[in-house]
C-alpha positions in Angstrom: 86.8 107.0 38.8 87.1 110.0 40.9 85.5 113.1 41.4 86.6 116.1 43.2 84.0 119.0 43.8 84.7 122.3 45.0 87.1 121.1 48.1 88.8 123.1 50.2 91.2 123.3 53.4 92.3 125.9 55.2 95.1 125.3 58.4 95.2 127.2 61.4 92.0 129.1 60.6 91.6 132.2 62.6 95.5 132.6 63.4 98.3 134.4 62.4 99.3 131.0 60.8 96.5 130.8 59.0 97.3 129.3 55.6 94.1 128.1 52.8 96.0 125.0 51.0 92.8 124.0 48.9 90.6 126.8 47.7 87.6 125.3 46.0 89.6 123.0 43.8 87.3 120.2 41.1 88.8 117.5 39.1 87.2 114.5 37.4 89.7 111.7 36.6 88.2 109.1 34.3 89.0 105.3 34.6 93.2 104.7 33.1 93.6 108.3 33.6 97.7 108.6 34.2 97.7 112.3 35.9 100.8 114.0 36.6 100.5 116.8 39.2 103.4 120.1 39.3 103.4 123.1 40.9 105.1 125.2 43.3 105.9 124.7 46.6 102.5 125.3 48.4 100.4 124.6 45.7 98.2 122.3 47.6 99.9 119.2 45.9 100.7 117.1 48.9 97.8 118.6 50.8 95.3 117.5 47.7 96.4 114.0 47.8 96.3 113.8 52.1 92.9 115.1 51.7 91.6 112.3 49.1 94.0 109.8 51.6 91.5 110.8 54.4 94.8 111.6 56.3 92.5 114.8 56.7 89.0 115.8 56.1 88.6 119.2 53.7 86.7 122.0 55.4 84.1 121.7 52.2 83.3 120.3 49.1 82.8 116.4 48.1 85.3 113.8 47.1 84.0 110.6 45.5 85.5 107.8 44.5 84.7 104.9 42.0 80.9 106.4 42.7 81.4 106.2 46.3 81.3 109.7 48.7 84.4 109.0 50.8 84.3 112.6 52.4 83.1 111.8 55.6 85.2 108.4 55.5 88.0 107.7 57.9 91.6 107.0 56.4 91.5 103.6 57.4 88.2 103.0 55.4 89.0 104.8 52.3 92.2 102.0 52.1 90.0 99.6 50.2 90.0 102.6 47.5 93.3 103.5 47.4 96.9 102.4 46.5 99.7 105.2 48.4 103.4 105.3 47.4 105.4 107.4 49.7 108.4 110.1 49.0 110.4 108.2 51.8 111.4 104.4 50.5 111.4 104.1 53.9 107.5 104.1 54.2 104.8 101.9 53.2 107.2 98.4 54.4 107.7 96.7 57.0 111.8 97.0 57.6 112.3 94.0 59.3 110.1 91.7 57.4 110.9 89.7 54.6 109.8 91.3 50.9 107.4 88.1 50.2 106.3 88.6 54.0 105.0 92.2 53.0 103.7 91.4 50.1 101.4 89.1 51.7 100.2 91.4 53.9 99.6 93.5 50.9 97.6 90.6 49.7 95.6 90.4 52.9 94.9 93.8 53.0 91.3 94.1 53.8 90.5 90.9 54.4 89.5 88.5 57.2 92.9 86.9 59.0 92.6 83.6 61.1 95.5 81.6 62.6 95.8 79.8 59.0 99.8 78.9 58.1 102.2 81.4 56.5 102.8 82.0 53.2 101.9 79.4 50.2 103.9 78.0 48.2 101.5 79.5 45.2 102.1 82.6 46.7 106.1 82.5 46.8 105.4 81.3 43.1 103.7 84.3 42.2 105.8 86.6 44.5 108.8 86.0 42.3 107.3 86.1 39.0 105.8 89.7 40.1 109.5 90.8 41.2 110.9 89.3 38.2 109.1 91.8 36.3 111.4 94.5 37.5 114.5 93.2 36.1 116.2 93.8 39.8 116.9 90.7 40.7 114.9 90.5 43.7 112.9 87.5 42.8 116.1 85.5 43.9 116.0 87.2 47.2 112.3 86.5 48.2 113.2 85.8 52.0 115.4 89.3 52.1 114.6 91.8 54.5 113.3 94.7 53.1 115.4 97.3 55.3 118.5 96.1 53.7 117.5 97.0 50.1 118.3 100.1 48.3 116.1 102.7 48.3 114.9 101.8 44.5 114.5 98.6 45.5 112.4 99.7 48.1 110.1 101.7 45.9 109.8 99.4 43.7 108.1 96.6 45.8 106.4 99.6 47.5 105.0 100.0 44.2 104.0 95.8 44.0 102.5 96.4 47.4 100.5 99.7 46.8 98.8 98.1 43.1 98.7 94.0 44.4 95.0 94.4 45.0 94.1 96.9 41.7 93.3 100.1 43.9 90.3 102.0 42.2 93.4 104.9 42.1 97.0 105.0 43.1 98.1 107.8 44.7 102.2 108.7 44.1 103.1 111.4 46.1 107.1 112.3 44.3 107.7 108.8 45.0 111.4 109.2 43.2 112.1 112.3 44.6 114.7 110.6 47.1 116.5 108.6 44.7 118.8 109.3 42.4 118.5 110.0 38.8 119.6 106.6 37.2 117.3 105.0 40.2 114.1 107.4 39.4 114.1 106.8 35.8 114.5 103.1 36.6 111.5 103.5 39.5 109.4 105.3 36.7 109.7 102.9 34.4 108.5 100.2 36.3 105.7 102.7 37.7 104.6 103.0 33.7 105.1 99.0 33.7 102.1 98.8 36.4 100.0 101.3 35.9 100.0 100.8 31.7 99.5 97.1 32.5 96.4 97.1 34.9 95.0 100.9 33.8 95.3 102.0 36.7 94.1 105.6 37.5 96.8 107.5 38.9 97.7 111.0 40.3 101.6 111.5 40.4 102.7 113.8 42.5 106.3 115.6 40.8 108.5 118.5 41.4 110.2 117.4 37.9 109.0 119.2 35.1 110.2 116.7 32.6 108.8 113.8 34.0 105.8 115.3 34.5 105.6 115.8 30.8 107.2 112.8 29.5 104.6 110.3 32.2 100.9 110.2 31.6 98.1 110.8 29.8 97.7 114.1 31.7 99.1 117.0 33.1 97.7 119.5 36.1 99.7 122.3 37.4 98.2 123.1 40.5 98.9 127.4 42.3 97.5 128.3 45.6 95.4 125.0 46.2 93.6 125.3 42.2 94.2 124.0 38.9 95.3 126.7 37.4 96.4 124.3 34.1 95.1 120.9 32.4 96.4 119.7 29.7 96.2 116.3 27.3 96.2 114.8 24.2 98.2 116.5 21.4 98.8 119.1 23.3 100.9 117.9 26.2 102.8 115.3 23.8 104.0 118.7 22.1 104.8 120.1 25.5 108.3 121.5 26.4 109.3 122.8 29.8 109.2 126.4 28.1 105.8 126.1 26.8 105.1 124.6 30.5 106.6 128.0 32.1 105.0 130.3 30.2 101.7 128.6 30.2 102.1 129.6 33.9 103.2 133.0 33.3 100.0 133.9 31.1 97.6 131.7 33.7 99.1 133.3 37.0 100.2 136.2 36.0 103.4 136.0 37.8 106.6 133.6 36.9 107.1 130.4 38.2 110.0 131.0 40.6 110.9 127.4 42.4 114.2 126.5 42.3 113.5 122.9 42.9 111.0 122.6 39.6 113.9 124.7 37.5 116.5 123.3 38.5 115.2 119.3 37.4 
């Protein structure tokens, strides 16, 4: 479902600022893959998952999706592809819009608009049976704007919104990095809801060590823009965050000093 071959980016070339966030980095994500992605800061996490976003173009390499080359394609274009969920709960809705309101536009995504009426009453129907699914209560607040909610809320039908259409791969970048922990855990949940549901393939984006090995089928640990680890299978069910550190250790050859990533 995607392939990544040899990318790389570097910022500022030819500066004093001049910083390489992707240095020949490859991975190959079969269909239902659930990939969680650690690492330092400046690993090339966030930069990795701009770059297959088309927020940016890499400097080299290929990145194909679904059997399509989207290197060369605009952000706007490689939408149809993707599924995004933001760190801020504050992105990826419409505020001042009503939570069925943006999950029609969700639905519309992509597809030719005319001057048709509003919102169905099919559509309502199935609005509230997908928000019923996350136990929050929202299905009884269909017409409620989505800037009033909490920020779990918010991620939550962020999370509706970013998987409505079945993206060929979803794209979470810490997406409960904002909340709180009781919140996260909730937000996860639900995230595991979806994605086990519809097999989605996923790359999650987490500074939390745990949840990086307690989500997925996979993990990658990601050190000056390369996979420096991969694991799966039996291996990363009998994973421990010590195992996880001095994995590190013998790959990098230096320790793993983040306080963010120790400290969760």
């Amino acid at each position: 479902m995607l392939e990544v071959k040899e990318i790389y980016k570097t910022f500022n070339p030819g500066t004093v600022n001049e910083k390489t966030a992707l240095d020949g980095l490859s991975l190959k994500l079969e269909e239902g893959d659930f990939v969680t992605v650690i690492g330092g800061n400046g690993a090339g996490k966030s930069t990795l998952l701009n770059a297959l976003a088309g927020t940016w173009f890499v400097d080299e390499g290929q990145i194909i999706i679904d059997g399509t080359d989207v290197t060369k394609m605009p952000e706007h274009k490689r939408a149809k592809f993707l599924g995004r969920v933001f760190q801020d709960p504050m992105m990826g809705t419409a505020a001042t819009m009503g939570i069925d309101e943006n999950l029609a536009l969700a639905a519309r995504r992509g597809k030719s608009r005319g001057l048709r009426g509003g919102i169905s009453r099919k559509e309502r129907d199935e609005y509230r049976e997908l928000l019923a699914t996350l136990g929050l209560g929202l299905e009884d607040r269909l017409t409620s704007k989505v800037g009033l909610l909490s920020g779990g809320q918010r991620q939550a039908v962020t999370l509706l919104m970013a998987t409505l259409q079945k993206p060929r791969l979803l794209l979470l970048d810490e997406h409960t990095a904002a909340l709180d922990p009781k919140t996260a855990a909730k937000v996860l949940e639900t995230t595991n809801q979806i994605v086990n549901a519809s097999r989605l393939t996923t790359l999650m984006i987490t500074h939390n060590m745990k949840d990086a090995i307690a989500n997925g089928n996979r993990l990658i640990m990601m050190n000056k823009g390369k996979v420096i680890l991969d694991i799966k299978g039996e291996e990363k069910k009998n994973l421990h965050v010590s195992d996880l550190l001095q994995k590190f250790e013998q790959v990098s050859g230096s320790e793993l000093v983040n306080d963010r990533m120790m400290l969760s």
